[in-house]
N, C-alpha and C positions, 0 to 999 in steps of 0.2 A: 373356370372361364367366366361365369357369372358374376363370380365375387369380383374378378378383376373388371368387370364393365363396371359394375356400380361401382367401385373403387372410384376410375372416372370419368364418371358422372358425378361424385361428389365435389372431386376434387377440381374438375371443373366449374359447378357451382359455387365453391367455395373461391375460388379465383376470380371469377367475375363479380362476386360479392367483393371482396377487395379491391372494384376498382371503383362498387358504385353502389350506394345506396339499395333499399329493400322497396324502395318505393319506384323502379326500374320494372319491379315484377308483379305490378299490377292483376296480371292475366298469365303467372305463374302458376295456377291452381288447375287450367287450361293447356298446361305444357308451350306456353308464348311468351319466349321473350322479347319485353316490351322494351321501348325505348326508354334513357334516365327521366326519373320525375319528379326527381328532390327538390329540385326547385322551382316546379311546374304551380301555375296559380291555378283560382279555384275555379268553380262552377260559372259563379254570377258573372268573372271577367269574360270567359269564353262566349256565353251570352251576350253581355255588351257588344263583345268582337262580331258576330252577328247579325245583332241590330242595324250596329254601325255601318257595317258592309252593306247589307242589302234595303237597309229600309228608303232610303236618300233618294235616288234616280226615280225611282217607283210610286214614292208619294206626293212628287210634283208631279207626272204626267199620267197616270191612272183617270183622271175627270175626263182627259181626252180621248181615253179610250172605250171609256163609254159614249163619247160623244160619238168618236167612230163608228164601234156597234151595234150602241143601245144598250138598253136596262139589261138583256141578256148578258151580258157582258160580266156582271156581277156571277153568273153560274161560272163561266170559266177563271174567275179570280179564286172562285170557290176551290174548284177541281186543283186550279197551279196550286193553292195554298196547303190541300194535303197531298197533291204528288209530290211536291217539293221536300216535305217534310219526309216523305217515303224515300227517296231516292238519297236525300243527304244521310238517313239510317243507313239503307244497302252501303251506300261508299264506303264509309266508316267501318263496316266488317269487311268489305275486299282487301283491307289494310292488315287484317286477323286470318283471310280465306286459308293461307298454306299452314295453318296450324301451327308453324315453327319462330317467323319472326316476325314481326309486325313491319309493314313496308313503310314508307316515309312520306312518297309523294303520289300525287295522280297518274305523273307518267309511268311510277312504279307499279299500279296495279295495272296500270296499260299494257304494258311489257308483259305480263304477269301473264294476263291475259293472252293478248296476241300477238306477241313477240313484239321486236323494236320495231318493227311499221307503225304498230300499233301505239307502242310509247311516245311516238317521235312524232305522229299527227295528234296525240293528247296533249305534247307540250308545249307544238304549235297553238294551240287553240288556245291554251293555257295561259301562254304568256301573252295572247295578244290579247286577252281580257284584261288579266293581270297590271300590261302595262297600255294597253289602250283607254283604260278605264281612266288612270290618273291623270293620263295626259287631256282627255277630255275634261278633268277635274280643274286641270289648270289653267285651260280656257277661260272656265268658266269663271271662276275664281276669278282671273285678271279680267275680264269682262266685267263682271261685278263690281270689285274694287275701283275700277276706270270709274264707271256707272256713278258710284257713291260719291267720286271726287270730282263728279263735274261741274263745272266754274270753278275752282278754287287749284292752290298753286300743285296741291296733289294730282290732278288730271294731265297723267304722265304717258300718256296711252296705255293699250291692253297691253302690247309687247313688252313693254319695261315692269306694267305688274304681274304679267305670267311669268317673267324672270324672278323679279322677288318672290312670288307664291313658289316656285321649284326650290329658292334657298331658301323658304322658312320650314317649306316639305322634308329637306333635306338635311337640316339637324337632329328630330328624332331619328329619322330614316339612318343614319352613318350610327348613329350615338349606342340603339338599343340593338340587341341581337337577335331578341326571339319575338312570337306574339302575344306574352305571358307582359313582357315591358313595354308595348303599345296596348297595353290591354286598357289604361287609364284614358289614353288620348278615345278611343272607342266608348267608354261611358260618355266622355263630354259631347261625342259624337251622336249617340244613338239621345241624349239629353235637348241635343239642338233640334233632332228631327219632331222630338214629341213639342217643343215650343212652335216651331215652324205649321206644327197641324191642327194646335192651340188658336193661332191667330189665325189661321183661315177657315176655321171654323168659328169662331168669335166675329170675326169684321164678314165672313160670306154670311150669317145669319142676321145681323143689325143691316147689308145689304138686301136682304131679299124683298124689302119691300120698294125694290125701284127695279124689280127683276118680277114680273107680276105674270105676264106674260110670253114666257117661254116656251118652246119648244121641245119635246123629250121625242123618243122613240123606244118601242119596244124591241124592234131588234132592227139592222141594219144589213141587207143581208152580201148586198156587194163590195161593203166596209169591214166584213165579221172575221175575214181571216186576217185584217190586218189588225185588227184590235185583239184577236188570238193574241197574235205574235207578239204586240205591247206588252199585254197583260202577263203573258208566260215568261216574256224578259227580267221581270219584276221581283224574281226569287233565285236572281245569281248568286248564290254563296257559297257553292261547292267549289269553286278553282282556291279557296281561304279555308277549306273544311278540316285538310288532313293536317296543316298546321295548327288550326285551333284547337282541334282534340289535341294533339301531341302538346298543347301551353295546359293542358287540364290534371290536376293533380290526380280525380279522381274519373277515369276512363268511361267507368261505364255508365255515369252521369251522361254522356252524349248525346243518347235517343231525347231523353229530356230535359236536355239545355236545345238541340235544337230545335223542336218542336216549341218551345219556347220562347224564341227568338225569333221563328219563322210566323207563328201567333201575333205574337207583339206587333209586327212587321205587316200583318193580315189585317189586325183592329185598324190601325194609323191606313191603311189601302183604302178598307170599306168608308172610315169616315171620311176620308177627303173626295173618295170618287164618289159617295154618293151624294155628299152636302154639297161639292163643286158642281157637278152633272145637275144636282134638283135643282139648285139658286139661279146655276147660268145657263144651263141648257146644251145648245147646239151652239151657244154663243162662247162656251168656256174655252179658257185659253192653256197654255203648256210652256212653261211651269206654273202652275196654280195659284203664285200670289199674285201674275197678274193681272190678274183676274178682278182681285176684290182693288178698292178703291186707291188711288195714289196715297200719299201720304207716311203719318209715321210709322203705321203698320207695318205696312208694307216695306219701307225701310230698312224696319226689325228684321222681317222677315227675310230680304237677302244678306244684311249680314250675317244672320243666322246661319242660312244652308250656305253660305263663303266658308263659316270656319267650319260646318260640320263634312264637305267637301275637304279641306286642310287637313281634317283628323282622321279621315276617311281612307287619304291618296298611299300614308305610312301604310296600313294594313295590310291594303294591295302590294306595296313595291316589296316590301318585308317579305312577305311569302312566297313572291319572286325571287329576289334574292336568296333564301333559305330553301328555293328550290335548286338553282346554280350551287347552291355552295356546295349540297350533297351531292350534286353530278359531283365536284371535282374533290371532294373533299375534304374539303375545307375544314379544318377539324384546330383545336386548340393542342390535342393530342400529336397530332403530325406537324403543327409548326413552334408551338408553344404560343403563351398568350400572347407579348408582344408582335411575331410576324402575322400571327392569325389577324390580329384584329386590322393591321395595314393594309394584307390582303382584301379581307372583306371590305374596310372604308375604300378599297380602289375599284371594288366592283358597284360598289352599292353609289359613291361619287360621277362613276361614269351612264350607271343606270340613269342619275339623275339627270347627268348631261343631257344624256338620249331622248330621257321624257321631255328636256327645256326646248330642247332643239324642233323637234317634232312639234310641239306646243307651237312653236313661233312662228315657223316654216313652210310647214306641207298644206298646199291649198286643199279644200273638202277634205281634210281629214274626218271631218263627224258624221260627212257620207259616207266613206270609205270603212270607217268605226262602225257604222250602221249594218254595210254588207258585211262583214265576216263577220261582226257581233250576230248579226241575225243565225248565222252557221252556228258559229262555236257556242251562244250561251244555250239554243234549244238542245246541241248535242251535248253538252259539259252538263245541263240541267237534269236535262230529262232523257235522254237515248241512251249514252255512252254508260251512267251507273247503271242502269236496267241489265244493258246487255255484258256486261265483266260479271257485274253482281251469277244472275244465272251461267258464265262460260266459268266460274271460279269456285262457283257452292255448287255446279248442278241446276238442273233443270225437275228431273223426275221426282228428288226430294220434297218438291214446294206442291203446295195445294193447288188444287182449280182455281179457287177465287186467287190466289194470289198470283198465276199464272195471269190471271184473263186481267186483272190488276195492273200488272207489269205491260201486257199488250196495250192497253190504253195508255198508262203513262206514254210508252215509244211513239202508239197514234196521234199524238196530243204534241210531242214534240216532233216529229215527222211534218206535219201540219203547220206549226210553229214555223219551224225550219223552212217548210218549200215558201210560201205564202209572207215571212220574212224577206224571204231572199229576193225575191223580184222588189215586192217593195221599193231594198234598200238600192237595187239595180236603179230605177224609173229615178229615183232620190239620187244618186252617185252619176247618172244621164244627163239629168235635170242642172246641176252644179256645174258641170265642165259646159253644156251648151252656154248657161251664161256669162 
């Protein structure tokens, strides 16, 4: 009886080795089978992927969130910059928890977790980051672009260039499949952000001496929870997490490719909130170039965060999309390459539609973006990996400190969350009254 189980088990292994590579089984040593990785890239690109994602929204409006609630404010970028990094680790093993396969997406360890209620408000939230994010992108983007072509024959309004930013979005987006081939577009991106923090920190310091007399605050205490909620916004990059490891050749590189990338992302925070906050004050503005002087800088500086916005918005929809396709299947196996890839360009074309349309259309969409962002990023950030991570490994297993660890991160996004949400309510009020 023995001999015939191992029998197969061999022969099972040796079957699935015939359909795929040795580099599938990563965390075979572990008894997990892991997803293929043969053609998975390396460390440094998932890093980029990263950068890319979260460093952008966060390092223009951080100076205002000190402005909100003062120098203290720097302690809570502190705490976001290693909960963040705490919580993108836990996720990454809820993907490993059931010992046998490795899961795919967020809503999978949601499920996992708490059955499909649980799945299906994970990939509510999911997607409306995922795709609220780009379509703010492309606001902005056409906003920008208008901006740069004013007086001349290109000042086409915003509407016509949020159209053209969704079709130049939407050549890689249809073209590549995985995150492993927008991994390049993600370098130029997280390359843009580190220029963009170059120059304002270059022209806010050659400015400071017409900035003499400012204002600071040590903390601000009827401001403090809405600059929480700023501040902790500023390290979304777990709704892009389960894809970026699955682009990694080498898996357990993860803990430190993110902490890496979350780092990175921490340096470029600290120096703009704190050079934008000492130079301008209570006077600093959001987005942070414009701030320092009109001119060519400044110039540089939004074409810069336009394209690093452009390179940004693939990342997002990709992961989206690569989350749909595994609901349904989408496989090159079940249709072959030619229908596979038709189907995915009809999903990922219509995606695009959806972000143009929304882009063009929906009045206070950035208020509306503001309310549920305030919900889903502090739950997707900070609450939701906390609590699968502990309902998935155990509770009893984990030490005190990492226990009372794990409470604070949820405190901290609980907080986030409540103190978010009116916020963006009073902001979302505020729009439709005028």
């Amino acid at each position: 009886m023995t001999s015939s189980i191992n029998e197969k088990k061999v022969d099972l292994r040796e079957s699935i080795n015939d359909l795929s590579s040795e580099h599938e089984f990563e965390y075979a040593n572990e008894g997990i089978i892991d997803i293929n990785r043969e053609h998975a890239g390396s460390s440094k690109l998932a890093y980029f992927n990263i950068v890319c994602v979260v460093a952008g929204t966060g390092t223009l409006g951080l100076p205002v969130a000190l402005k909100q609630g003062g120098w203290i404010g720097l302690l809570i970028l502190f705490l976001s910059w290693s909960m963040s990094i705490y919580t993108g680790i836990i996720l990454i093993r809820c993907l490993y928890a059931n010992g046998k396969t490795r899961l795919t997406t967020y809503k999978e360890v949601a499920t996992s977790a708490f059955g499909w209620i649980g799945g299906w408000v994970t990939f509510f939230f999911n997607a409306w980051i995922l795709l609220g994010a780009p379509i703010l992108y492309m606001v902005l983007s056409g906003t920008n672009l208008n901006q740069l072509c004013k007086g001349t024959v290109a000042e086409i309004g915003d509407t016509a260039w949020i159209i053209i930013s969704c079709a130049v979005v939407a050549i890689p987006f249809i073209l590549v499949k995985t995150m492993k081939e927008v991994a390049w577009m993600s370098a130029f991106g997280a390359l843009a952000t580190v220029i963009v923090v170059l120059i304002v920190l270059i022209v806010a310091a050659i400015d400071k001496p017409n900035h003499m007399n400012v204002h600071h605050d040590a903390v601000v205490w009827d401001m403090f929870p809405i600059a929480l909620s700023t501040i902790s916004f500023s390290f979304g990059g777990n709704v892009v997490y389960p894809h970026v490891e699955a682009s990694m050749k080498k898996p357990r590189d993860w803990s430190m490719v993110v902490a890496a990338g979350l780092s990175t992302c921490a340096a470029m925070y600290f120096a703009t909130a704190i050079s934008g906050y000492l130079i301008y004050g209570t006077k600093v503005e959001s987005p942070i170039y414009n701030s320092i002087p009109e001119g060519t800088a400044r110039i540089v500086a939004i074409v810069v965060i336009t394209l690093h916005v452009l390179m940004a918005a693939p990342i997002l929809t990709t992961s989206f999309s690569l989350d749909i396709e595994e609901m349904f299947n989408i496989t090159v196996e079940r249709y072959g390459k030619v229908k596979e890839f038709f189907i995915r360009a009809a999903i990922r074309v219509a995606t695009m539609c959806a972000i143009g349309v929304v882009a063009c259309t929906v009045p206070h969409f950035g208020a509306l973006m503001s309310l549920i962002g305030a919900f889903a990023n502090c739950a997707l950030i900070f609450i939701f990996p906390v609590v699968f991570y502990l309902k998935l490994t155990g509770v009893r297993n984990k030490p005190y400190y990492e226990l009372a660890w794990c409470l604070l991160v949820v405190l901290l996004g609980i907080v986030g969350l409540v103190f978010g949400t009116i916020e963006a309510i009073k902001e979302l009020i505020t729009a439709y009254n005028q």
